[in-house]
N, C-alpha and C positions, 0 to 999 in steps of 0.2 A: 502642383501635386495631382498625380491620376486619379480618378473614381475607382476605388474600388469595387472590384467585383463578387460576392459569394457565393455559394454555396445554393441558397436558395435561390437568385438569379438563374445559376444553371440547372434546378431542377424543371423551374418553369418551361425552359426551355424546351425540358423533356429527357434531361440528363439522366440515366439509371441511378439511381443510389450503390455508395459505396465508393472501391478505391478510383474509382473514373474519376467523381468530383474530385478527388484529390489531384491526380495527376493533373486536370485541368485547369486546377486553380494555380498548380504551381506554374504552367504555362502562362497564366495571367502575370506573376510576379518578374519574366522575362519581357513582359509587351516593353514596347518602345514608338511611341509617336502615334499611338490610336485612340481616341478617345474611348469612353466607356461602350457607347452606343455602336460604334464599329469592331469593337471586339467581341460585344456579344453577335453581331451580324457573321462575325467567322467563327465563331463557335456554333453556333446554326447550320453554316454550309458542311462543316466538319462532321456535325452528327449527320447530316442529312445525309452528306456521301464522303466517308471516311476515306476511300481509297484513292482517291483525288489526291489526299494528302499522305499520304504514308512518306515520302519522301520530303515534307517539308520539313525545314529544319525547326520552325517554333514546334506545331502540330503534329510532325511525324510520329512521337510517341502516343500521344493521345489518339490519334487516327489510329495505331496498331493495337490498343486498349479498348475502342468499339466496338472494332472489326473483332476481334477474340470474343469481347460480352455479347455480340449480336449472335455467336456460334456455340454460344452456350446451352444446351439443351436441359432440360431435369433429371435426363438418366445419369449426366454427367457427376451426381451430388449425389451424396447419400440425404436421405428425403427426413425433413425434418417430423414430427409427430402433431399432423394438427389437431389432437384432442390432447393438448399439455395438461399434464398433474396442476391442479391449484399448486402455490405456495403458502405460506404461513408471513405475513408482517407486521411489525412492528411501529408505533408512530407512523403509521404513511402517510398522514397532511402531512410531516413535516420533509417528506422524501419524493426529490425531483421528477418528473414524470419520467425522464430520460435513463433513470436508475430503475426505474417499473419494469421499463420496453425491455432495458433488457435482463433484466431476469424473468421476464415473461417469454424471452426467446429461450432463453437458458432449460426453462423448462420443457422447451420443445424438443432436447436432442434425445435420440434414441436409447441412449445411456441414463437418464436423470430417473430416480425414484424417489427424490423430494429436493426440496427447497425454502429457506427461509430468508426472509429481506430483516438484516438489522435498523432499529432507528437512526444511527450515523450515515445509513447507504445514500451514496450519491454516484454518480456514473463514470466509470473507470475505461481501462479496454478487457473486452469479454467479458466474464462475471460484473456486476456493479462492484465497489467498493464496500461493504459490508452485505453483501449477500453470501449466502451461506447455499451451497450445492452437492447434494450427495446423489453418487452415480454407482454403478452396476462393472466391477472391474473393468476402469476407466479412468487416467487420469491426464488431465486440462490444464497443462505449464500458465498459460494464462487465464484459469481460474484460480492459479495459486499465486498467480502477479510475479511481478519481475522483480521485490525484495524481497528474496526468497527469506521464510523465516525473521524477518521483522520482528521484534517483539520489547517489551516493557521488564522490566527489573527492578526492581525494589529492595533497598536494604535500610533496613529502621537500625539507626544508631542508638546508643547509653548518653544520648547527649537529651538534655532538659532544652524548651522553647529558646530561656532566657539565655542560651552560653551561643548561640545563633546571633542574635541581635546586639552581643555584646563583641563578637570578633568577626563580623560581616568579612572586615579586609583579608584574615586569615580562609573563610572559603572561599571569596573571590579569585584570593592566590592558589588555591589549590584546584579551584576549578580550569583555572587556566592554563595550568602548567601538567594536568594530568589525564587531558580531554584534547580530542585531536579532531577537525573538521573538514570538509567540502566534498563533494563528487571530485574522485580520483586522486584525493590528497590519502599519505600513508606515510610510515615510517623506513628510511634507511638506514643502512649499516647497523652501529651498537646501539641506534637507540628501537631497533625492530624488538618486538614482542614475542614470545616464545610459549607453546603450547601443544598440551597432547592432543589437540585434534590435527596438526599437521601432519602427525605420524598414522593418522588414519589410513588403512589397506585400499581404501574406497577411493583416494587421491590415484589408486593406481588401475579404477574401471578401465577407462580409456585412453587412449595420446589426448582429447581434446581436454577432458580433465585436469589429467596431469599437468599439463600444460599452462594450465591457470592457478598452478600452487605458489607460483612464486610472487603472484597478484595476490594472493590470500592474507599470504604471511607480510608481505608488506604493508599490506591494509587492515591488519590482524590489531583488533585494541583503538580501533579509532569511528568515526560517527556517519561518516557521511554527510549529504546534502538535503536537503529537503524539508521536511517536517520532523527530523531525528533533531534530538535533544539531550543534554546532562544536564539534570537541574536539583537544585537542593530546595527544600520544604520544609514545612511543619506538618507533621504527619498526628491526626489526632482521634484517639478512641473513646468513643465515649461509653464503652463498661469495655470490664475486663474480657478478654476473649482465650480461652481454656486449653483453645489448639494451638493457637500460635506462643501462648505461653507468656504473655505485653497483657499488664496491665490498664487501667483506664488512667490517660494522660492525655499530653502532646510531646510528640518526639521529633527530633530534627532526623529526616529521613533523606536520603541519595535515590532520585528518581532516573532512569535511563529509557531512552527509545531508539534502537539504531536495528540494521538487520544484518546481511550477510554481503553488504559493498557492490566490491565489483565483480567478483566472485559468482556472487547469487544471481545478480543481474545479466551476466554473459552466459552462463547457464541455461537461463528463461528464453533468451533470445535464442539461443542456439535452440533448445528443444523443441520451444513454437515451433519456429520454422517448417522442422522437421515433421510435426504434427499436422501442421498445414498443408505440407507434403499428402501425406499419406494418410490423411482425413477429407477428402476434401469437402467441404460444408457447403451451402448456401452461401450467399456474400453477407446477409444476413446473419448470419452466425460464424464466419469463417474466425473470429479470435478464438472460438472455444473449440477451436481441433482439439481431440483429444487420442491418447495412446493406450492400447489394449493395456494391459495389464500382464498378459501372459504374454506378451510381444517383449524380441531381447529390446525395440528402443523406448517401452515404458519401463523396462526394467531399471533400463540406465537412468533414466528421468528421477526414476522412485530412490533410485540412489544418492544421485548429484543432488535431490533436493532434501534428500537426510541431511546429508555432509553439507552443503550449505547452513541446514537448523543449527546443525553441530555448531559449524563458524560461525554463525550470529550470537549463540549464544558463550560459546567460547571470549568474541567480545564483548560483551557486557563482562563476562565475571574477571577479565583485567583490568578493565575502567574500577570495577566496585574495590577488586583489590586494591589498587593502586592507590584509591580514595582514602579508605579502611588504614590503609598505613600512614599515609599523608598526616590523618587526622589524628592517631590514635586509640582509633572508637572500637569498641566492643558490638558487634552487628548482633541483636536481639531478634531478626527474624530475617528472612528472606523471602521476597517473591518473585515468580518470573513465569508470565505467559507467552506464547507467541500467537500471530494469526502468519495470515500469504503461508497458508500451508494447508498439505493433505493426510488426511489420517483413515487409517482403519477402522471401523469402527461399528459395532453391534447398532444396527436401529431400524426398527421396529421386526425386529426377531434375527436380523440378516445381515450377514458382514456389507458392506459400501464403504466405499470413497469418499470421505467426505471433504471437500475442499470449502475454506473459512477464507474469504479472501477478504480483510479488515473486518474480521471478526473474531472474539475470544472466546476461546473452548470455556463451555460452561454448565460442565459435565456435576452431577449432586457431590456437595463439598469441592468441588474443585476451584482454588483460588486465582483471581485475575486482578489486574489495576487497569482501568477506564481511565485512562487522563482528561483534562476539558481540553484546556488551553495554554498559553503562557502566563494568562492572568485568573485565568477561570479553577475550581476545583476540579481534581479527579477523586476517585471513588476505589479503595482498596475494597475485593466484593468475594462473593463464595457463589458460586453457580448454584441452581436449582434442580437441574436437570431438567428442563421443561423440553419433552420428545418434538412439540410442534416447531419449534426454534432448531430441530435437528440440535439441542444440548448448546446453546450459542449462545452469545449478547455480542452489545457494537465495541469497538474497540477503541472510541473515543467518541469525542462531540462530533465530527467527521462536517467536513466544510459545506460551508453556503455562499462560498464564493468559489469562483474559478480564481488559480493564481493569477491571470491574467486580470479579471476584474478586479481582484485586488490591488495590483497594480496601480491600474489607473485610477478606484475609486477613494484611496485609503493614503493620506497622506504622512510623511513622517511627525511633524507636530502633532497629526493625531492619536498615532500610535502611542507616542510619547505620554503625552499628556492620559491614555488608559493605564500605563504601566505604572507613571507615578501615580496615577489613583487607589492602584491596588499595592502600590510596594514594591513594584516586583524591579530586582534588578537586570538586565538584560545584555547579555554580552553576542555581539554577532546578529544573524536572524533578518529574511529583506521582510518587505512588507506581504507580502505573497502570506508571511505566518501570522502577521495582524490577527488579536484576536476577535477584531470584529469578521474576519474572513470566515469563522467557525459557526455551527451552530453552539444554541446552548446547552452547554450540559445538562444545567437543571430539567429542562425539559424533556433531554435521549433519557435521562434516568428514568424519569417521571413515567416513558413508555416501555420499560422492562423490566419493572416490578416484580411480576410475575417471573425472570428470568434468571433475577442472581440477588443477593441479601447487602445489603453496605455496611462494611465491618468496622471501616475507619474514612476519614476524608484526608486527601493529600493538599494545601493550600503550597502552589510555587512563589517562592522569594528570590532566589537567584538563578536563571535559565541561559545556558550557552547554546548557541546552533550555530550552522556553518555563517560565517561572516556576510558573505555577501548571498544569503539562499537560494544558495541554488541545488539542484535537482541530483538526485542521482545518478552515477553512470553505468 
């Protein structure tokens, strides 16, 4: 078995930061019959004199990757702003340094007039994972992430705790037969799903659009990969609440988290790119290219990533249907937030862009659901409107593992053994979703008091996710 090589290895060296390591390392994953110590000795000669090598077949790329970074000048970048705006955060002991950097870069673009770090933030690409970024007619395809319009749904059924625990097999059956899983899985022929956002006009912006309707509609009503979920609950109030018109109880409630597929995701990639293009940033910032606003290809951005919110949330409300008939049930209220989106929005006197990338709008009265975990509570909540949070909170417990250390450190017995502690039944789901991989809810809550009110608690009993967890595509 080789020594691996990383990352920091090749900084030591004297490697630049950014996509070089990359390219270098994957040159690594080709070595063949060199030990560690002789491959870092040809990565030496390589930086030292790249042109040596342009023509080698391991090194040739990485040699033509220097040679460009070493001809890099600063007039070539648009200059980032070294007196960055403060941000505003939330719980930061409990938020990774690596989620800090970079919303502390974030605030550097020439575009940004605030920012806020939610308590679930942990580090994503460009924006953090719950950092919240408002900018100056400007939007950042990857400050809005690559499931476009992600978001949560809620619908509280006419069904009592006790009619839950007494027909488990009956929503087992129903969850399974009404809920559709994994990166790139969707429906064909007559069993595809039907809905007025395919006939939307905005399907017909562009050919590259268009072109992606027939991926929609296929994938139209089903969950995806990753941390997206259908799960049933007990959803419980403890006094009556006047708006939503629910008494004080517990109710068996249909919880959903899925976003905009494949759809939304090919979108994001596509737009980056093109943002990349025609922003060019620092290497330190180059994820958060961003697109004028009066330019025709923010326009189109601001479009595709409408109609993408549309399709994410067009999914959920045929999951909810589909449930709602299955069951029976008389649906006694509705909710549904999204985050991985950008909005217009008045603050602190002036229209901005505000991009929420795993964060929930949390605008005075405006209602959201916080999930924790698969075994952990979430939080039905009312926003506060708190200006310094740019009107935000987190959009769950947001993890403290990498899927990867999850992986290795989280074994199935163990998993097992928290779900039967808590009840929860579990269909699908790898360990990547372990709820030891999350922070704890109790805690993100604990640090956004100040940002939203808890109207009810959602407790998960029965949770579906993609079978084998895997990721988005």
């Amino acid at each position: 078995m080789k020594t691996p090589i990383n990352g920091t290895d090749l900084l030591e060296l004297g490697y630049p930061q950014g996509s070089v390591i990359g390219i270098a390392l994957n040159v690594n994953k080709k070595r063949t019959g060199h030990t560690k110590e002789q491959m870092l000795d040809l990565y030496k000669k390589v930086l030292e004199t790249p042109e040596n090598y342009i023509d080698d077949a391991l090194f040739g790329k990485l040699a033509t990757a220097l040679i460009e970074k070493f001809a890099e000048k600063p007039e070539d970048f648009i200059a980032l702003n070294p007196n960055p705006k403060a941000f505003s955060s939330y719980g930061l002991n409990h938020i990774e340094a690596g989620a800090i950097d970079q919303m502390k870069i974030a605030m550097q673009l020439p575009v940004t007039v605030g920012g806020a770090l939610m308590p679930d933030a942990h580090q994503g690409y460009g924006l953090p994972i719950g950092g919240v970024l408002a900018t100056q007619n400007a939007i950042i395809p990857y400050g809005v992430g690559v499931d476009i319009g992600c978001r949560m749904a809620l619908s509280v059924y006419d069904i009592p705790e006790d009619f839950y625990y007494e027909n488990e097999h009956k929503f087992k059956r129903e969850l399974i037969a009404h809920s559709k899983f994994g990166a790139g899985h969707g429906f064909q022929g007559q069993y595809r799903a039907d809905h007025a956002v395919l006939e939307s006009p905005d399907f017909e912006t562009n050919p590259f659009v268009k072109n992606l309707k027939d991926k929609a509609w296929s994938q139209l009503g089903s969950s995806g990969g990753g941390n997206h979920f259908v799960e049933f609950g007990i959803l419980e109030f403890e006094s009556d609440d006047a708006v939503l018109g629910i008494s004080k109880g517990k109710y068996v409630a249909l919880l959903t988290h899925s976003g905009s597929r494949g759809f939304g995701a090919t979108v994001a990639g596509h737009y980056t790119k093109i943002a990349k293009e025609l922003c060019p940033l620092p290497e330190v910032a180059r994820n958060l290219a961003y697109l004028d606003m009066n330019s025709e290809m923010g326009q189109e951005y601001w479009i595709a990533m409408n109609l993408a919110g549309d399709y994410a949330s067009a999914c959920h409300e045929i999951i909810h249907n589909k449930m709602q008939q299955a069951l029976g049930a008389e649906v006694l209220a509705k909710v549904e937030n999204h985050h991985n989106f950008a909005w217009k929005e008045i603050w602190n006197g002036e229209e901005v862009i505000v991009h929420r990338k795993g964060a929930t709008p949390a605008a005075k009265g405006v209602m959201g659901i916080i999930p924790g975990s698969m075994t952990a509570p979430g939080f039905l909540v009312r926003g506060k409107g708190e200006e310094n949070a740019i009107n935000s909170a987190s959009h769950g417990a947001g993890r403290q593992m990498s899927r990867g250390q999850a992986f290795r450190t989280i074994t199935k017995n163990e998993m097992q053994a928290v779900l039967n502690h808590h009840g929860v039944t579990l269909i699908g789901a790898g360990l990547d979703e372990a709820p030891m991989a999350y922070k704890d809810i109790n805690q993100v809550m604990a640090s956004q008091q100040e940002l939203v009110d808890v109207v009810a608690k959602f407790t998960p009993k029965m949770v579906r996710m993609a079978d084998d967890g895997s990721r988005e595509d």
